[in-house]
C-alpha positions in Angstrom: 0.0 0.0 0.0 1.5 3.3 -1.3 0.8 7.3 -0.8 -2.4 8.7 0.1 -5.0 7.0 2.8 -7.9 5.0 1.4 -11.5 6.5 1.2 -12.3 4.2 4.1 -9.5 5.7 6.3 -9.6 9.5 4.8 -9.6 12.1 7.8 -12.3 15.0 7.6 -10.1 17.9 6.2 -9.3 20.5 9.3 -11.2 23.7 8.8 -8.9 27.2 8.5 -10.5 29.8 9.7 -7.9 32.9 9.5 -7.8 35.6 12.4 -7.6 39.1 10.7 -7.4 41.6 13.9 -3.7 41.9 13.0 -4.9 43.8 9.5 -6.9 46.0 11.8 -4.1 46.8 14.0 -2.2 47.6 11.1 -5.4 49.9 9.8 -5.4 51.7 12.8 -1.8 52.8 13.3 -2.7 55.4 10.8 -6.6 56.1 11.5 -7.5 55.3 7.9 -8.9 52.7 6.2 -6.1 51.4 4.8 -4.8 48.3 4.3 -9.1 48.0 3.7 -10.0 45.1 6.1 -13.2 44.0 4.1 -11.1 44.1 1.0 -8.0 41.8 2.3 -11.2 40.0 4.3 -12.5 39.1 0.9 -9.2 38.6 -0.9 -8.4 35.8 2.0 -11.6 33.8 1.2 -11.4 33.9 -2.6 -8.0 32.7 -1.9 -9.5 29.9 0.0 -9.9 30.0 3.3 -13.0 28.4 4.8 -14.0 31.3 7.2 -12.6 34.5 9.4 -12.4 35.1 12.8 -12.5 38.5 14.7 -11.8 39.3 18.3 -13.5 42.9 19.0 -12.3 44.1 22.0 -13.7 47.0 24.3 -10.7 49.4 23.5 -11.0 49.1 19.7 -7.3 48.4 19.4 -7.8 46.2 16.3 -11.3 44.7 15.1 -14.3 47.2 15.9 -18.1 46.8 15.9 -18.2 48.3 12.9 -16.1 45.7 11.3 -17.7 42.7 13.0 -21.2 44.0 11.2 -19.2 44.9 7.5 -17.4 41.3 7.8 -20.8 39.3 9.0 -22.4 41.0 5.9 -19.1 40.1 3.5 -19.9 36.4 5.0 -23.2 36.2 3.6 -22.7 37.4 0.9 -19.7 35.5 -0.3 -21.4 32.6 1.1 -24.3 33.1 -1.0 -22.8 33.5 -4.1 -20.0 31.3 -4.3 -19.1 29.0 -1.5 -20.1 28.1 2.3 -18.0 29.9 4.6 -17.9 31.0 8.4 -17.5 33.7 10.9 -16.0 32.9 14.3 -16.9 36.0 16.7 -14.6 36.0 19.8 -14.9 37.8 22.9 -15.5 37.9 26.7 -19.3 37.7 27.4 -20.2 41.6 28.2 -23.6 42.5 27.9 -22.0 45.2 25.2 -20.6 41.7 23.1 -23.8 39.7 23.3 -26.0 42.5 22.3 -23.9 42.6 19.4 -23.6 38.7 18.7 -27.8 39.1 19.2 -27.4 41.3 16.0 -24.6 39.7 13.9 -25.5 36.3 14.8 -22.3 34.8 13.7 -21.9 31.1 12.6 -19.8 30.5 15.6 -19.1 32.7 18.8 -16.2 31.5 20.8 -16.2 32.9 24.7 -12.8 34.0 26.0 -12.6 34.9 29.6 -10.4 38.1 28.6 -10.3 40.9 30.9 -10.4 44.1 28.8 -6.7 45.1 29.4 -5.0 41.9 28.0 -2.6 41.7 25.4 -3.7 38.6 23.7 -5.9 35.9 24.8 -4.0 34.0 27.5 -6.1 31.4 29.8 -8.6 29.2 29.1 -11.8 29.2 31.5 -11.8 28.1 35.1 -15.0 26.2 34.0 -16.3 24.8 37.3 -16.0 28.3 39.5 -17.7 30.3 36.2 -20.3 27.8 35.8 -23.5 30.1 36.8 -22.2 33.1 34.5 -21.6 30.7 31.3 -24.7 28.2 31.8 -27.3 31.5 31.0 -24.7 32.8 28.3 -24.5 29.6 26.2 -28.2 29.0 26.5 -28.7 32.6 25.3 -26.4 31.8 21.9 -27.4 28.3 21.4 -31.4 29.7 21.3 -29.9 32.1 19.1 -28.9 29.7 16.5 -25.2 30.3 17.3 -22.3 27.4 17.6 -21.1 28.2 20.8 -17.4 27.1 21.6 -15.9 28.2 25.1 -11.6 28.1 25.3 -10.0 25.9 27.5 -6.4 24.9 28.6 -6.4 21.3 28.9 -3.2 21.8 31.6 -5.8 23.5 33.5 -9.2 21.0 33.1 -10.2 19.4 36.2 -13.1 16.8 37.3 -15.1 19.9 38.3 -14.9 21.2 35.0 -15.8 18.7 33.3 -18.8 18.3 35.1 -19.5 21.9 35.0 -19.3 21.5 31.3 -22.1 19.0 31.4 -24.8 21.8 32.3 -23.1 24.6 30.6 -23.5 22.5 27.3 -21.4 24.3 24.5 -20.9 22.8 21.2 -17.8 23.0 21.3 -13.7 23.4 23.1 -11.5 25.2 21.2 -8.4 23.9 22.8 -5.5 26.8 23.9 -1.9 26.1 22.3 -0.1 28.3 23.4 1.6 25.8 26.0 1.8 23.5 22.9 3.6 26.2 20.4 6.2 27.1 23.2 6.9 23.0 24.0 7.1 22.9 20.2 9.9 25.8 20.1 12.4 24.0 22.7 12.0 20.7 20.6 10.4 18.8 23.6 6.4 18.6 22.7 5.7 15.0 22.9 4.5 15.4 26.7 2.5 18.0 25.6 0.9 16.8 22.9 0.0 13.5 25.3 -2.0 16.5 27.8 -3.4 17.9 25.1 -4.6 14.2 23.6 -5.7 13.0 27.2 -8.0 16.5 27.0 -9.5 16.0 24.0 -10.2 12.2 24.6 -12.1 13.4 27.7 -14.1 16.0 25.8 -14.6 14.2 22.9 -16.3 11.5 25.0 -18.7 13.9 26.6 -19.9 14.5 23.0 -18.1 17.9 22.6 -16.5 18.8 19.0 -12.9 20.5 19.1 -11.3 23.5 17.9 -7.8 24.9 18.4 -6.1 28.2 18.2 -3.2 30.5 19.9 0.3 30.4 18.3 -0.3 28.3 15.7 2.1 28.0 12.3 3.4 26.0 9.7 5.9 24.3 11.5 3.9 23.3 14.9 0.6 22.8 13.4 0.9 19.1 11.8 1.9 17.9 14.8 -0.8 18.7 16.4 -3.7 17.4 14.1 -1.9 14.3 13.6 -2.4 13.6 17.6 -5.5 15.2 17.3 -7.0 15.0 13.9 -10.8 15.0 15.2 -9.8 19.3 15.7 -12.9 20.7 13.3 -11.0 23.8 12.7 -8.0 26.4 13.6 -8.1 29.7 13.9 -4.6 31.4 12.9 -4.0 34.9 12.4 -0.5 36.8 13.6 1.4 33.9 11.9 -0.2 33.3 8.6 -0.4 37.5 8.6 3.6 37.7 9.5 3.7 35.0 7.5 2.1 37.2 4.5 4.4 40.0 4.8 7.3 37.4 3.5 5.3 35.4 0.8 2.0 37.5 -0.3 -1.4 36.5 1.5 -2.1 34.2 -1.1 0.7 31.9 -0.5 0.6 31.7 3.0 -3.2 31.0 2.8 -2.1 27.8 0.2 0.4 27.1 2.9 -1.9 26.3 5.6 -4.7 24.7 3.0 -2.4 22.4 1.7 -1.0 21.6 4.9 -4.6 20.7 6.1 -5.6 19.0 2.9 -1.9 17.0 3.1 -2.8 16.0 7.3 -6.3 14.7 6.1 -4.8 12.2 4.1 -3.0 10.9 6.4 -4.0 7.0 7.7 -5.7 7.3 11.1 -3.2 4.8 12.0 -0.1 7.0 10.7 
């Protein structure tokens, strides 16, 4: 047997959706409208990419309202007239953000526990001890017609969350790398990616689906779907965007696509 996995053994191909606050930071260095988010927005999808992700946060450093509502209505759009594609809202539950999911209604919200004067997203939720303010929240989304997906560190998951997790009922775990990415760097991962696998083998058997995001690349993302290949989709931004600046956005979007495409047909058993 030679080459590429058999249909019987073919993974589901890893979803990319592509984080483009970084093009809004770069926007508003200079207070104008250029480079034109909804432009390199659009220029990303026709290059391939099977959704966008946006992080609006309270200070307007990068992605604005205003952006979340002109990307939601480039979504549609694009998804009506040429392909199915996604946008993945993240934020920290404010009653400012879900008034604004209640009007977007995104394909996917993913809740951050972010407190407003962070740099970058940098803890997954203490699940058990926010139980009572995520229970209401996800309820709220889910009746909204919303996928709801809730970040996690899987060094930090205990019993108790787990359990909490059982009445908070997302859809889904989007699984926080950022632990795996800086393992990957010093060239000693593999007890990593086992804490990661154990995590997703207990969420997966409480009938949660799996996302990933947070320092994710070229180099450290194969690994990780090959340990993990039931990951529905990754969200990447400040890599494939510095990634970008060397090769054009279209390249680095082929990058990562033919790097998912390439893991998918991989034997389960590889």
């Amino acid at each position: 047997m030679t080459g590429l996995a058999t249909d019987d053994t073919l993974k589901a191909v890893t979803l990319l959706s592509v984080n483009v606050n970084k093009l809004a930071t770069l926007r508003n260095a200079r207070g104008k409208n250029s480079p034109n988010v909804e432009q390199v927005s659009q220029d990303i999808l026709n290059y391939g990419a099977h959704g966008l992700t946006v992080h609006p946060r309270p200070d307007g450093r990068h992605i604005r309202p205003r952006d979340v509502h002109v990307l939601s209505d480039l979504i549609k759009d694009y998804r009506d007239s040429q392909r199915k594609v996604e946008f993945n809202v993240e934020g920290y539950p404010s009653t400012e953000f879900l008034q604004l999911m209640s009007v977007v209604q995104p394909d996917q919200c993913t809740l951050v526990p972010d407190p407003p004067d962070v740099l970058t997203s940098n803890a997954g939720w203490p699940l058990a001890a926010q139980r009572k303010l995520l229970e209401p929240i996800c309820a709220q989304l889910k009746d909204q017609g919303i996928r709801v997906s809730l970040f996690v560190d899987p060094y930090n998951l205990t019993d108790l969350d787990l359990k909490a997790l059982e009445t908070i009922g997302p859809h889904r775990l989007e699984l926080y790398t950022e632990a795996y990415a800086e393992a990957f760097d010093s060239g000693e991962f593999e007890g990593t990616l086992k804490v990661f696998r154990e995590a997703a083998d207990r969420l997966l058997a409480l009938g949660f689906e799996l996302n990933a995001g947070h320092d994710l690349n070229v180099d450290n993302l194969t690994p990780l779907l090959k340990h993990i290949p039931e990951i529905k989709e990754v969200s990447i931004g400040h890599a494939l965007i510095c990634e970008a600046l060397k090769l054009g956005m279209s390249t680095a979007v082929k990058n990562y696509l033919d790097l998912l495409a390439q893991v998918a047909q991989t034997p389960e058993n590889s």
